[in-house]
N, CA, C and O atoms as CSV, one atom per row, in Angstrom:
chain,resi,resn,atom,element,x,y,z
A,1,UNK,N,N,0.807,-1.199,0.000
A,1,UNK,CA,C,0.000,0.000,0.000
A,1,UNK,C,C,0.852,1.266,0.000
A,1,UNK,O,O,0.416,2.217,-0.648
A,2,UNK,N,N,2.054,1.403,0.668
A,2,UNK,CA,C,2.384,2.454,0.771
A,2,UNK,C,C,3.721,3.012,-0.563
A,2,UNK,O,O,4.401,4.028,-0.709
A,3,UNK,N,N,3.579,1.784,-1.269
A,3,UNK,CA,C,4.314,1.826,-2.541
A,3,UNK,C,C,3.784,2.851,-3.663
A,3,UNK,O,O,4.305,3.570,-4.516
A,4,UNK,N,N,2.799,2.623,-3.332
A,4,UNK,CA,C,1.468,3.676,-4.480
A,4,UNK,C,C,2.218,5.122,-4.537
A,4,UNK,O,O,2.813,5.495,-5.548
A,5,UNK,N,N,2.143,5.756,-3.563
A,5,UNK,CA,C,2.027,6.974,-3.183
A,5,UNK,C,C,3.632,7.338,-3.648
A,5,UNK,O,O,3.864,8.463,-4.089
A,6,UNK,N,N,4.477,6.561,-3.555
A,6,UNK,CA,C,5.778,6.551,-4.043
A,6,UNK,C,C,6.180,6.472,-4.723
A,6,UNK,O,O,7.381,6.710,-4.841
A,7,UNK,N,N,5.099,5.910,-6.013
A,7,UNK,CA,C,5.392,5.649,-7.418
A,7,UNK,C,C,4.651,6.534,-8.084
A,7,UNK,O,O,5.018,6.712,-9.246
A,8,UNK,N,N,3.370,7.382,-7.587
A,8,UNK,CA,C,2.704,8.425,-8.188
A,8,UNK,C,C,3.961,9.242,-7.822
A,8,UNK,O,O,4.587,9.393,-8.871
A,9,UNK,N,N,4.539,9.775,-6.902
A,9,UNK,CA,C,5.537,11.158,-7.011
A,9,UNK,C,C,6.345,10.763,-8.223
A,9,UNK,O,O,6.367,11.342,-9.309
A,10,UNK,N,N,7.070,9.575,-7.823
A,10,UNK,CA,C,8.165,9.583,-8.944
A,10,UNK,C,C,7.950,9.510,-10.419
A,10,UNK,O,O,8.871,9.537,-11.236
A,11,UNK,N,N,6.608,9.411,-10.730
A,11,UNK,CA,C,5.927,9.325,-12.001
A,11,UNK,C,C,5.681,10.825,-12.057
A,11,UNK,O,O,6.099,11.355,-13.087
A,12,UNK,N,N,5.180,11.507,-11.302
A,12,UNK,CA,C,5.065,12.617,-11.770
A,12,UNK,C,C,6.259,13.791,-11.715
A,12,UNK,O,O,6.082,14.746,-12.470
A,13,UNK,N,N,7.706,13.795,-10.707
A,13,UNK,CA,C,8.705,14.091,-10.628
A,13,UNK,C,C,9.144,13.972,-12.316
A,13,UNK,O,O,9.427,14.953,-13.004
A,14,UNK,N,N,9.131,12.660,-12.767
A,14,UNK,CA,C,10.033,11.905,-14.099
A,14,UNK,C,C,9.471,13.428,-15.243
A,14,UNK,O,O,10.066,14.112,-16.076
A,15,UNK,N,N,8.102,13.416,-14.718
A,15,UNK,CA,C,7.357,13.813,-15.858
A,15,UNK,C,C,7.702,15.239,-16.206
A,15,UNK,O,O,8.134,15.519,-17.324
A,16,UNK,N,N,7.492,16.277,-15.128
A,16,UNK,CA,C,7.852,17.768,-15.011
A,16,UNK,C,C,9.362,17.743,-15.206
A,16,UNK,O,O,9.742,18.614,-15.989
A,17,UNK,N,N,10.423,16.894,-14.647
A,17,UNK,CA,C,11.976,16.903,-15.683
A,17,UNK,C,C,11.298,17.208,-17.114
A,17,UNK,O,O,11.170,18.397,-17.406
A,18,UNK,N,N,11.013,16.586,-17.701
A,18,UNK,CA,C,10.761,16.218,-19.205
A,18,UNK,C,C,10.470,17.234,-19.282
A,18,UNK,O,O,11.450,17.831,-19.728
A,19,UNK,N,N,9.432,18.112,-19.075
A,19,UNK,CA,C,8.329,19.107,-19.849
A,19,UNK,C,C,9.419,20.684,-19.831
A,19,UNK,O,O,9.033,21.727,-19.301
A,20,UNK,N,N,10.520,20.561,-20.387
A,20,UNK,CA,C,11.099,21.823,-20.338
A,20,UNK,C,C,11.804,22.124,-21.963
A,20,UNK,O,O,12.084,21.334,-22.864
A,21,UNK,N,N,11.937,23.623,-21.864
A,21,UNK,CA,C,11.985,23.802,-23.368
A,21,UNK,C,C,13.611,23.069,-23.292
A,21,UNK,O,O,14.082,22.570,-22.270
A,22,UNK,N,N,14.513,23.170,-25.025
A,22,UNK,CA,C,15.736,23.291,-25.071
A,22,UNK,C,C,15.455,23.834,-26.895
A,22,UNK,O,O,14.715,23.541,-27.835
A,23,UNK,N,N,16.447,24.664,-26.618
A,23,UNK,CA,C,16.983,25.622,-27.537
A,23,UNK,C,C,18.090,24.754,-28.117
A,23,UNK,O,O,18.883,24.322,-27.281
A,24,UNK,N,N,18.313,24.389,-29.476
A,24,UNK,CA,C,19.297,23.918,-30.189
A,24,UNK,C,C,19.257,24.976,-31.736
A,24,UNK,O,O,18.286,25.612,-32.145
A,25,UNK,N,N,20.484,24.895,-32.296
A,25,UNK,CA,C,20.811,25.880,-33.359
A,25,UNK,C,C,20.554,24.980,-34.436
A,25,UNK,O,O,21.269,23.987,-34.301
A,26,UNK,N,N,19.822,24.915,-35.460
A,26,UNK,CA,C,19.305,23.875,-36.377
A,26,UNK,C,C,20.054,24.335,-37.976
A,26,UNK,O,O,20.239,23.482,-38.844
A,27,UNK,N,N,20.310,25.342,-38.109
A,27,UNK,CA,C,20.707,25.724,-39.081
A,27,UNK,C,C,21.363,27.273,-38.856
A,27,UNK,O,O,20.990,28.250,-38.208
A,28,UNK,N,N,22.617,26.973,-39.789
A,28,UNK,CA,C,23.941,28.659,-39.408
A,28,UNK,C,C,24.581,28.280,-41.169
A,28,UNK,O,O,25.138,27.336,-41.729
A,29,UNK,N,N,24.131,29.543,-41.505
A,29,UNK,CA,C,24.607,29.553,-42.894
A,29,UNK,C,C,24.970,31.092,-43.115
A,29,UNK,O,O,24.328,32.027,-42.635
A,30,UNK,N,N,26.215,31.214,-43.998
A,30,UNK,CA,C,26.764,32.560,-44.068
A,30,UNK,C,C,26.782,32.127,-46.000
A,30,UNK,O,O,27.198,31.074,-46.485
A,31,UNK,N,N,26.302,33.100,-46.616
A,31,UNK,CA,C,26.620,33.461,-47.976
A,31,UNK,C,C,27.281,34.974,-48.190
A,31,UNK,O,O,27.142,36.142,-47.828
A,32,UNK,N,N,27.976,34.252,-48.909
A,32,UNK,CA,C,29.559,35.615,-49.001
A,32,UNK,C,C,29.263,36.707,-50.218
A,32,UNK,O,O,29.437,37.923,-50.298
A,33,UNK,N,N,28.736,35.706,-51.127
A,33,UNK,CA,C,28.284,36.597,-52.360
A,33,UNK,C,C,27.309,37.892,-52.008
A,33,UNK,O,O,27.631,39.037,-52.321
A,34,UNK,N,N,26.208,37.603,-51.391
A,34,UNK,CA,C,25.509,38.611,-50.782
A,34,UNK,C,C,25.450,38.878,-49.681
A,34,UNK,O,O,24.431,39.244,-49.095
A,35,UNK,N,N,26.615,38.727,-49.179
A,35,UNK,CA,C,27.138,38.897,-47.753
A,35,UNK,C,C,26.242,39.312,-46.820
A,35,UNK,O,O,26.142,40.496,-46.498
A,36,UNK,N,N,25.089,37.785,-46.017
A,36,UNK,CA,C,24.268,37.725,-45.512
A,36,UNK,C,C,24.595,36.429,-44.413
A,36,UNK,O,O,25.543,35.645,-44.453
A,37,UNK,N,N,23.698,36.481,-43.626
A,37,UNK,CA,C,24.046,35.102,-42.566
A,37,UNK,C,C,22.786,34.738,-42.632
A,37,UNK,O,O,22.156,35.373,-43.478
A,38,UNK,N,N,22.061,33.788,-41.933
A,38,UNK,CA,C,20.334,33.228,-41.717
A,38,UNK,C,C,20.845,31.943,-40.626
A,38,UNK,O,O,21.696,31.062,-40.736
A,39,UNK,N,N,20.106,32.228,-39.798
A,39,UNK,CA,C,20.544,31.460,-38.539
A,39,UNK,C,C,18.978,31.278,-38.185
A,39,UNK,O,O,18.060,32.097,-38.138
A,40,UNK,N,N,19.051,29.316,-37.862
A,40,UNK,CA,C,17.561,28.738,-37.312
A,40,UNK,C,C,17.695,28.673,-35.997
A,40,UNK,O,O,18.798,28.984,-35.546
A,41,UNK,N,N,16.673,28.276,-35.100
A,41,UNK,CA,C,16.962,27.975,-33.673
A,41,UNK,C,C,15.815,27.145,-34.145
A,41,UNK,O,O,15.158,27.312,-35.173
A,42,UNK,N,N,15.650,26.034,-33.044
A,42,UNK,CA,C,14.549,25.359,-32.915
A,42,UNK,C,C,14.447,24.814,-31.479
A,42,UNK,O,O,15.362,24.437,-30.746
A,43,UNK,N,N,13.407,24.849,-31.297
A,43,UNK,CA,C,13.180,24.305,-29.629
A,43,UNK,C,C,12.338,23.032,-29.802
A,43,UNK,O,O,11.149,22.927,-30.101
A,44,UNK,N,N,13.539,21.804,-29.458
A,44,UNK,CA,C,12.950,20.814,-29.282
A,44,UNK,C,C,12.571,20.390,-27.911
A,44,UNK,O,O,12.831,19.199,-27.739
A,45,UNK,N,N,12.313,20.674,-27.406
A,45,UNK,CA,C,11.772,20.782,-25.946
A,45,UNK,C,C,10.460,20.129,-25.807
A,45,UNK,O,O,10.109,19.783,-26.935
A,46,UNK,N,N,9.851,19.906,-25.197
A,46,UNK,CA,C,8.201,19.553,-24.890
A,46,UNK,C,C,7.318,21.063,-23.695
A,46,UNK,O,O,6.305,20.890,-23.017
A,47,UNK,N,N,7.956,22.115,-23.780
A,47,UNK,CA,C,7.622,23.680,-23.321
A,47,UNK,C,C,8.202,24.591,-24.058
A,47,UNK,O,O,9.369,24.573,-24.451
A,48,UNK,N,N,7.259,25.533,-24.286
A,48,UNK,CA,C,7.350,26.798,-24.717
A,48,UNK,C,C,9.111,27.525,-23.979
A,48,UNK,O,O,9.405,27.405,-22.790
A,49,UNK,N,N,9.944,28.161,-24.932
A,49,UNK,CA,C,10.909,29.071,-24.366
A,49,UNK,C,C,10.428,30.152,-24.253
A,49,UNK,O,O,9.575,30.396,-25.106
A,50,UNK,N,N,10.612,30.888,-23.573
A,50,UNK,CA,C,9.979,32.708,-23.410
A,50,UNK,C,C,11.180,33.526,-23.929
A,50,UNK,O,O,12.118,33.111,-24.610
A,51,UNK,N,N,11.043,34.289,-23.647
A,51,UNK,CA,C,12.397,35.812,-24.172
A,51,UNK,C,C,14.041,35.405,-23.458
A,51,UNK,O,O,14.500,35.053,-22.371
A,52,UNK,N,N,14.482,35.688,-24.722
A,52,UNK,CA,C,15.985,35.139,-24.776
A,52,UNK,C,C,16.640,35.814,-25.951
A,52,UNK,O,O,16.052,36.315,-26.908
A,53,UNK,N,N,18.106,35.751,-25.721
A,53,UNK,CA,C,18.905,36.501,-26.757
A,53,UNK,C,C,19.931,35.393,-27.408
A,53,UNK,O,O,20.532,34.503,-26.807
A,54,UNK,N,N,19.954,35.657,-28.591
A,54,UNK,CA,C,20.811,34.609,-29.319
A,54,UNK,C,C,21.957,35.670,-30.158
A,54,UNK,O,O,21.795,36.525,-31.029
A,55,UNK,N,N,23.070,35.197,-29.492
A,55,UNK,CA,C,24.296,35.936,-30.183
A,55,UNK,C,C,24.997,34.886,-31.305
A,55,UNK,O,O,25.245,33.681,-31.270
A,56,UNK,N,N,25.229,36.135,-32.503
A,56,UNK,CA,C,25.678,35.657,-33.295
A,56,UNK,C,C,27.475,36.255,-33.481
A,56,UNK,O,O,27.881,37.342,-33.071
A,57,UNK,N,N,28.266,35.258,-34.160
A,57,UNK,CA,C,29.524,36.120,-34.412
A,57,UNK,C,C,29.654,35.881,-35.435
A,57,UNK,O,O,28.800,35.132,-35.908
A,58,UNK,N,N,30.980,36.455,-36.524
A,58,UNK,CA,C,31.920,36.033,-37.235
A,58,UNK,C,C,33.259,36.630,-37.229
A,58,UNK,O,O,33.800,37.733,-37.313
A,59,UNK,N,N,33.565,35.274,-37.079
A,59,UNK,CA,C,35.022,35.491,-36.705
A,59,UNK,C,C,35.936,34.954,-38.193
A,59,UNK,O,O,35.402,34.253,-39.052
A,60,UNK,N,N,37.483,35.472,-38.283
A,60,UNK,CA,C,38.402,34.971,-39.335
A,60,UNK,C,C,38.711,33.422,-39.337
A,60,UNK,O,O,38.602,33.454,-38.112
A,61,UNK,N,N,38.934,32.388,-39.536
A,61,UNK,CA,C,39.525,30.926,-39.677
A,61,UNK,C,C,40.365,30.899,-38.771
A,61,UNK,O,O,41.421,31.424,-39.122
A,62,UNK,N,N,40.363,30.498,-37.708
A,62,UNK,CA,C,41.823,29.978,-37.155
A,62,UNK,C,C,42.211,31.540,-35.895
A,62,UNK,O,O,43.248,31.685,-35.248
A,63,UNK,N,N,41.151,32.351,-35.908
A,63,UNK,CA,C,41.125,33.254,-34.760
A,63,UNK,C,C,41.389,32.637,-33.558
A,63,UNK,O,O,40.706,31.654,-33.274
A,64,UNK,N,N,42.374,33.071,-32.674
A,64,UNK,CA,C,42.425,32.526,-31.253
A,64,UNK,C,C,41.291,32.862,-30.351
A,64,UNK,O,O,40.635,33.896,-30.485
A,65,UNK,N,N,41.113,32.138,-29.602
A,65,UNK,CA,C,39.866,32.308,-28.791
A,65,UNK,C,C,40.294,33.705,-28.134
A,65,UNK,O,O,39.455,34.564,-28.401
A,66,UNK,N,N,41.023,34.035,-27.597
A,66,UNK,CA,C,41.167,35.460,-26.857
A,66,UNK,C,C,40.712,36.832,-27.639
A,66,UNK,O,O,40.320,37.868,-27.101
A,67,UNK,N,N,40.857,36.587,-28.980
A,67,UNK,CA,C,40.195,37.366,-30.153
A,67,UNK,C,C,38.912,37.567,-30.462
A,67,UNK,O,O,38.501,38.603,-30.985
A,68,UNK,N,N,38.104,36.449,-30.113
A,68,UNK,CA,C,37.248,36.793,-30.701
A,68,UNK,C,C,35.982,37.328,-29.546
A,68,UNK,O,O,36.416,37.525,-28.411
A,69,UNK,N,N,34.692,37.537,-29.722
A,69,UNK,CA,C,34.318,37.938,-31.123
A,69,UNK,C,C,34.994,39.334,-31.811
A,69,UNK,O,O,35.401,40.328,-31.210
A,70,UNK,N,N,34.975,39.057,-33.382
A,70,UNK,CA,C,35.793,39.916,-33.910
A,70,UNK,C,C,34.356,40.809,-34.593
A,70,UNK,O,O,34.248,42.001,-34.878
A,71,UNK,N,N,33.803,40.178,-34.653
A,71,UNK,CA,C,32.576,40.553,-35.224
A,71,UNK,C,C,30.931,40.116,-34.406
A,71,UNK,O,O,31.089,39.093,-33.740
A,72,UNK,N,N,29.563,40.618,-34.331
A,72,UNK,CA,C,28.505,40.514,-33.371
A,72,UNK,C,C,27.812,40.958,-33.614
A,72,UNK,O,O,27.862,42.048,-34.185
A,73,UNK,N,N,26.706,40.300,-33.285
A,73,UNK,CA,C,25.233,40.835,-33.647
A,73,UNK,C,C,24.270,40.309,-32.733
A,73,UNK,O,O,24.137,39.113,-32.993
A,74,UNK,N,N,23.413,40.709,-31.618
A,74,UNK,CA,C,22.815,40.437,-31.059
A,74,UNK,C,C,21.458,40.310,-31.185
A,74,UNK,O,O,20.841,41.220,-31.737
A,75,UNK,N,N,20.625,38.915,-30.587
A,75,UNK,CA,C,19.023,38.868,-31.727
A,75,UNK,C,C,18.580,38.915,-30.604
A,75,UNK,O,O,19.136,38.414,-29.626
A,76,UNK,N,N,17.105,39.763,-30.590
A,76,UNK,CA,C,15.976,39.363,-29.466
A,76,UNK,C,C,14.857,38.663,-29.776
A,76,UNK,O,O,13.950,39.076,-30.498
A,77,UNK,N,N,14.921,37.396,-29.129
A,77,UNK,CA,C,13.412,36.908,-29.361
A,77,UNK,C,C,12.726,36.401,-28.309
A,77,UNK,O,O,13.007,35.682,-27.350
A,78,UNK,N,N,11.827,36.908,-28.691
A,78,UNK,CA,C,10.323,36.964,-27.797
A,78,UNK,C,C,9.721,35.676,-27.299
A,78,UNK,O,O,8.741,35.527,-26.568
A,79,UNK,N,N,10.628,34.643,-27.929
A,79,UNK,CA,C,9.709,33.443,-27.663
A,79,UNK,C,C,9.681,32.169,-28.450
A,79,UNK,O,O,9.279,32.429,-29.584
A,80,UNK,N,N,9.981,30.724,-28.282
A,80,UNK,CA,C,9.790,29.882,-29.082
A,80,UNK,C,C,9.165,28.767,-28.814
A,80,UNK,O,O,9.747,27.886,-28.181
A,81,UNK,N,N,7.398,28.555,-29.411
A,81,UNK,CA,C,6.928,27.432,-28.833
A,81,UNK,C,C,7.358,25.524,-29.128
A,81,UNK,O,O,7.903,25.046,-30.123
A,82,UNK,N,N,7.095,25.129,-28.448
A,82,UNK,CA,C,7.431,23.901,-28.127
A,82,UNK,C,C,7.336,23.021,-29.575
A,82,UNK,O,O,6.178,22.890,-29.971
A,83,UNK,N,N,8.262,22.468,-30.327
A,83,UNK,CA,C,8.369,21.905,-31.809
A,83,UNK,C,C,8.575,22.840,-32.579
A,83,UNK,O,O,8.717,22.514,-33.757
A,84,UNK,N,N,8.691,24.606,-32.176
A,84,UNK,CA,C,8.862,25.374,-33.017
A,84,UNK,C,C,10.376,26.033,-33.717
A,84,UNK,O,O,11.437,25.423,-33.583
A,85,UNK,N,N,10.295,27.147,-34.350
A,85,UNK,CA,C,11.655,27.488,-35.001
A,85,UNK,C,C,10.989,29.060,-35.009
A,85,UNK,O,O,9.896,29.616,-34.903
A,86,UNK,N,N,12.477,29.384,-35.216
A,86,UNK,CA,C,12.601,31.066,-35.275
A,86,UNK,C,C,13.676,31.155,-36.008
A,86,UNK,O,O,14.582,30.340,-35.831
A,87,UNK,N,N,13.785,32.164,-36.973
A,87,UNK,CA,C,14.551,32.095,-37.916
A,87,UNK,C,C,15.133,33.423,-37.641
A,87,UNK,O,O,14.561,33.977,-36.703
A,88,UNK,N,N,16.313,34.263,-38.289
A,88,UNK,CA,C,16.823,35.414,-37.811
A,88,UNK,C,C,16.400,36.260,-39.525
A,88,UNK,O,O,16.850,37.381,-39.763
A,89,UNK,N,N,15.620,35.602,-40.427
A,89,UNK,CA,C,15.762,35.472,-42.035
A,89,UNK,C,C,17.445,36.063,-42.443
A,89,UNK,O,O,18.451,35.919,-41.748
A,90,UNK,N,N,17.346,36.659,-43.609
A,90,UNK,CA,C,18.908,37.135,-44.528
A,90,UNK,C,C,19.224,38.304,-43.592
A,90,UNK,O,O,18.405,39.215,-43.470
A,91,UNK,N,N,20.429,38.307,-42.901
A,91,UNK,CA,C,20.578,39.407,-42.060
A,91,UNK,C,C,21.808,39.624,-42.409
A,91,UNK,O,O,22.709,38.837,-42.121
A,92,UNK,N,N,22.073,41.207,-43.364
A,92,UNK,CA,C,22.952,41.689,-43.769
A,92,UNK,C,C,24.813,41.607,-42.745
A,92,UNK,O,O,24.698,41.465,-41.527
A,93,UNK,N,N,25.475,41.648,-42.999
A,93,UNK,CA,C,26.866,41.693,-42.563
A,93,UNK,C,C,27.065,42.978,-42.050
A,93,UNK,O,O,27.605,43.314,-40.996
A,94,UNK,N,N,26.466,43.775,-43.096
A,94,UNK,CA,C,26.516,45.686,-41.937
A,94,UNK,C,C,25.581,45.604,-40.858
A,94,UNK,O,O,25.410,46.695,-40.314
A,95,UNK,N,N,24.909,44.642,-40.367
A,95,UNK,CA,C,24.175,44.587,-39.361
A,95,UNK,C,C,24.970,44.237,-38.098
A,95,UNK,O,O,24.460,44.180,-36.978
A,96,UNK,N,N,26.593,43.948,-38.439
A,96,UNK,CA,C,27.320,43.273,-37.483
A,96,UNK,C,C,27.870,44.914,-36.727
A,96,UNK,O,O,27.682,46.083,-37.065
A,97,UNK,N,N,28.449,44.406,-35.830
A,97,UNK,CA,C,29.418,45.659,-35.156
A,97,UNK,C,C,30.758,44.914,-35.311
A,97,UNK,O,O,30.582,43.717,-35.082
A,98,UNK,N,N,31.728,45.135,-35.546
A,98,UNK,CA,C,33.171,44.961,-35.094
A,98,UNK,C,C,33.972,45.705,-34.108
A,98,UNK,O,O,34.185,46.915,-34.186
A,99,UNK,N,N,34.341,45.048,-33.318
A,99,UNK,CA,C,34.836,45.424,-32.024
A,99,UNK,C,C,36.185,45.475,-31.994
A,99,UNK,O,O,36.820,46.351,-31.407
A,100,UNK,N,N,36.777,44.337,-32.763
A,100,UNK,CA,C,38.267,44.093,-33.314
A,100,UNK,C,C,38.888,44.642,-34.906
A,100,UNK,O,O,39.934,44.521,-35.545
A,101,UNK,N,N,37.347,45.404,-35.105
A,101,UNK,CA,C,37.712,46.051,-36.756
A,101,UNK,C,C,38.210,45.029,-37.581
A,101,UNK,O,O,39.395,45.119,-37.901
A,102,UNK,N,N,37.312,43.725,-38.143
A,102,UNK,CA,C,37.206,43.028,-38.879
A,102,UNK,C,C,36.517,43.772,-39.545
A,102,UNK,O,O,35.723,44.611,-39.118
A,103,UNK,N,N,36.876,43.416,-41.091
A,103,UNK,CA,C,36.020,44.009,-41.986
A,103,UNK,C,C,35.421,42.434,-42.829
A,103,UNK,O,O,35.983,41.348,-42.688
A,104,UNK,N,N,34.203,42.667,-43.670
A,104,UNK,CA,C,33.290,41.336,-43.219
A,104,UNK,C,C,33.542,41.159,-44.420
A,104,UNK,O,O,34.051,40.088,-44.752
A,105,UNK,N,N,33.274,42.089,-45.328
A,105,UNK,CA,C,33.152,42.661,-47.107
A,105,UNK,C,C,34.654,41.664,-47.653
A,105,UNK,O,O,34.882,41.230,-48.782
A,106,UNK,N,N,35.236,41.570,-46.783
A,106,UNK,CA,C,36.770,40.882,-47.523
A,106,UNK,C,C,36.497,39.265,-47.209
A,106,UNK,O,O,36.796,38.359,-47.988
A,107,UNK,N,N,36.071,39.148,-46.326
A,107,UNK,CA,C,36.184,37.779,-45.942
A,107,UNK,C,C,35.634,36.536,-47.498
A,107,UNK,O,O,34.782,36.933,-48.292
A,108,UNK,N,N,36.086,35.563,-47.609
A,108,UNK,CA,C,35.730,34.447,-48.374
A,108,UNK,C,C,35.579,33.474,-47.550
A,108,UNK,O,O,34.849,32.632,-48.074
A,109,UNK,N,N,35.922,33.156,-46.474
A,109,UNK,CA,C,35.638,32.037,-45.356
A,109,UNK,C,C,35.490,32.510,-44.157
A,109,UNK,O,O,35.711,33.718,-44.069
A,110,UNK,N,N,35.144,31.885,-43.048
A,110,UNK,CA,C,34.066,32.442,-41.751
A,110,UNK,C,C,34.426,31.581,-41.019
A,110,UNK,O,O,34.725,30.589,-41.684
A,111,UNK,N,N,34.595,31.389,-39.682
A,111,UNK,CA,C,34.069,31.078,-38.567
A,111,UNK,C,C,32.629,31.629,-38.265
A,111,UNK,O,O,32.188,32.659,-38.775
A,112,UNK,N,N,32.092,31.004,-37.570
A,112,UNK,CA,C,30.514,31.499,-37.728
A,112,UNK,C,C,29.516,30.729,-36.052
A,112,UNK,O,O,28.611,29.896,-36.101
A,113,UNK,N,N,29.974,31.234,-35.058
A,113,UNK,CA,C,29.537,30.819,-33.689
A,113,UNK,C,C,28.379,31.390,-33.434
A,113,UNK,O,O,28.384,32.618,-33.527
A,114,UNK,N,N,27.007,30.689,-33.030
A,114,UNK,CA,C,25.827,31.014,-32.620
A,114,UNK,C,C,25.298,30.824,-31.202
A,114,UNK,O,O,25.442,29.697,-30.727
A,115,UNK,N,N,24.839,31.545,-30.625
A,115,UNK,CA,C,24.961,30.775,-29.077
A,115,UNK,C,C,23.172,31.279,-28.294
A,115,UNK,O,O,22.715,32.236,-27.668
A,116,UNK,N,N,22.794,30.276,-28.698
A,116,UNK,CA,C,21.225,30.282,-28.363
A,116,UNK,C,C,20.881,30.686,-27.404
A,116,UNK,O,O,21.728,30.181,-26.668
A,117,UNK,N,N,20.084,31.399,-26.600
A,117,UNK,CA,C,20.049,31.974,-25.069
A,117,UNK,C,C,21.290,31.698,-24.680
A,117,UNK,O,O,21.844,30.750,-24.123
A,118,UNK,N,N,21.797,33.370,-25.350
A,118,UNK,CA,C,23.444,33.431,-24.795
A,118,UNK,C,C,23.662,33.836,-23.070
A,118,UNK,O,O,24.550,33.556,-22.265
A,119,UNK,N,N,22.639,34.471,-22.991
A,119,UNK,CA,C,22.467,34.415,-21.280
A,119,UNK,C,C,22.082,33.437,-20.418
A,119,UNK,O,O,22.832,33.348,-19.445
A,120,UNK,N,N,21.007,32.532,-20.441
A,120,UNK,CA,C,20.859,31.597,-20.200
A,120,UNK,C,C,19.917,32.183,-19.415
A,120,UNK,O,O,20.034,32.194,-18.189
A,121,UNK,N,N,18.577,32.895,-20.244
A,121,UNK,CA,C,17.354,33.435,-19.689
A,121,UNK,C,C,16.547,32.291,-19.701
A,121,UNK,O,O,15.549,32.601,-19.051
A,122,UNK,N,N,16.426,30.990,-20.139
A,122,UNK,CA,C,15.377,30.141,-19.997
A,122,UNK,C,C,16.049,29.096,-19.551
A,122,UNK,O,O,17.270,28.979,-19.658
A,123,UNK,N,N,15.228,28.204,-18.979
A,123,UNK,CA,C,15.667,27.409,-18.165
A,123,UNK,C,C,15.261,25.975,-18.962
A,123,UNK,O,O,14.167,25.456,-19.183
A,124,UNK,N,N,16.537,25.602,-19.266
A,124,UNK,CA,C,16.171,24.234,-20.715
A,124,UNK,C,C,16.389,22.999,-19.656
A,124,UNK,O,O,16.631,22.947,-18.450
A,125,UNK,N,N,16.198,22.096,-20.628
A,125,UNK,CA,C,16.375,20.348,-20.024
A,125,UNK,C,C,17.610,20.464,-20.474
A,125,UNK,O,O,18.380,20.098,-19.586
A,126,UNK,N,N,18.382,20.924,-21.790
A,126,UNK,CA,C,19.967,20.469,-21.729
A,126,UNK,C,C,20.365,21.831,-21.915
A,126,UNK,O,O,19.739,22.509,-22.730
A,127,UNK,N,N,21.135,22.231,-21.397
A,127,UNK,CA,C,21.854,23.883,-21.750
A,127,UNK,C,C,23.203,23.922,-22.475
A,127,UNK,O,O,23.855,24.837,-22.978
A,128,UNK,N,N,23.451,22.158,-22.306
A,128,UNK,CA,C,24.747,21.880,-23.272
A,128,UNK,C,C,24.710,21.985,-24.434
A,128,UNK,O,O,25.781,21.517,-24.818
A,129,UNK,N,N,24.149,22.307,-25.275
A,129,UNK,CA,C,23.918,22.335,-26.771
A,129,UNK,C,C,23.524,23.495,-27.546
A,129,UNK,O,O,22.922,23.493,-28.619
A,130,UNK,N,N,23.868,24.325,-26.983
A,130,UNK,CA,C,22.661,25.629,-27.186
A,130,UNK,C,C,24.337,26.429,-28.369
A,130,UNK,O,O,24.234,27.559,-28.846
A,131,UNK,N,N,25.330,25.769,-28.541
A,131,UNK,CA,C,26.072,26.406,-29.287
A,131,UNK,C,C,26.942,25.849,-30.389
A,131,UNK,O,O,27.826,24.994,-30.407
A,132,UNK,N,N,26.503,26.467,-31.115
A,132,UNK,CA,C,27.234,25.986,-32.758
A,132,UNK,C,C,28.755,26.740,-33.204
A,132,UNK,O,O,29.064,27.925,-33.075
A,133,UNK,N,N,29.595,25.566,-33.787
A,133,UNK,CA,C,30.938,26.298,-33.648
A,133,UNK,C,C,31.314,25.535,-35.041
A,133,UNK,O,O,31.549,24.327,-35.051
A,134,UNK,N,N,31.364,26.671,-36.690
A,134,UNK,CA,C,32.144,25.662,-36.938
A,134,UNK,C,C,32.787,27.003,-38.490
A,134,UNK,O,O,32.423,28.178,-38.529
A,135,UNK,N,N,33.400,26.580,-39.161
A,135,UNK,CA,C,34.312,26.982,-40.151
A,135,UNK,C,C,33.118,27.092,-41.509
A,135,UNK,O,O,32.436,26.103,-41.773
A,136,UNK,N,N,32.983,28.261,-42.224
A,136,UNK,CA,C,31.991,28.176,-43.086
A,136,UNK,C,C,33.278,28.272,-44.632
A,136,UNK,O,O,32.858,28.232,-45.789
């Protein structure tokens, strides 16, 4: 009898773990020709994410980490429901700031780091994944 009551918590404990958003970067694409970026997020989660900021960079090939970001752009979004996506659409390269006076217009190859609730305003099931790192 007193097993019941012990297996309803832990059934419902198991359950509320589960029900939390997570923010993963689904797609990071930089085109040079029209020197644009388009960055996906998607929340595969089983809950809604609320307001969060997703930083974007671009950095040169082979930049030391103490360098960068050489380049930044900061996104606000309002919100991503549960199976959903948010897209940043074609977001120009003069939209960046340079901090290290990279100029973007020269570049032919990219580093290109995205970092999904770069603050870590929502509270995910994995927070390990929320960042994309790779050589475009």
């Amino acid at each position: 009898m007193r097993k019941y009551p012990i297996l309803l918590f832990a059934v419902c404990f198991i359950g509320l773990i589960g029900c939390a958003p997570n923010l993963v970067v689904q797609d990071a694409t930089i085109d040079f020709s029209s020197q644009t970026i388009n960055i996906t997020v998607k929340n595969i989660g089983d809950k809604a994410a609320g307001e969060h900021l997703t930083y974007v960079e671009i950095n040169e090939v082979g930049a030391i980490h103490s360098a960068k970001p050489q380049s930044q752009l900061t996104s606000h979004v309002s919100g991503i429901g549960a199976g959903s996506s948010w897209s940043t659409g074609e977001v120009p390269f003069s939209s960046f700031s340079s901090p290290r006076g990279l100029d973007l217009t020269t570049l032919t190859t990219a580093n290109l780091v995205v970092r999904a609730d770069a603050k870590n305003m929502v509270k995910e099931s994995n927070e390990g994944d929320n960042i994309y790192d790779a050589d475009h």
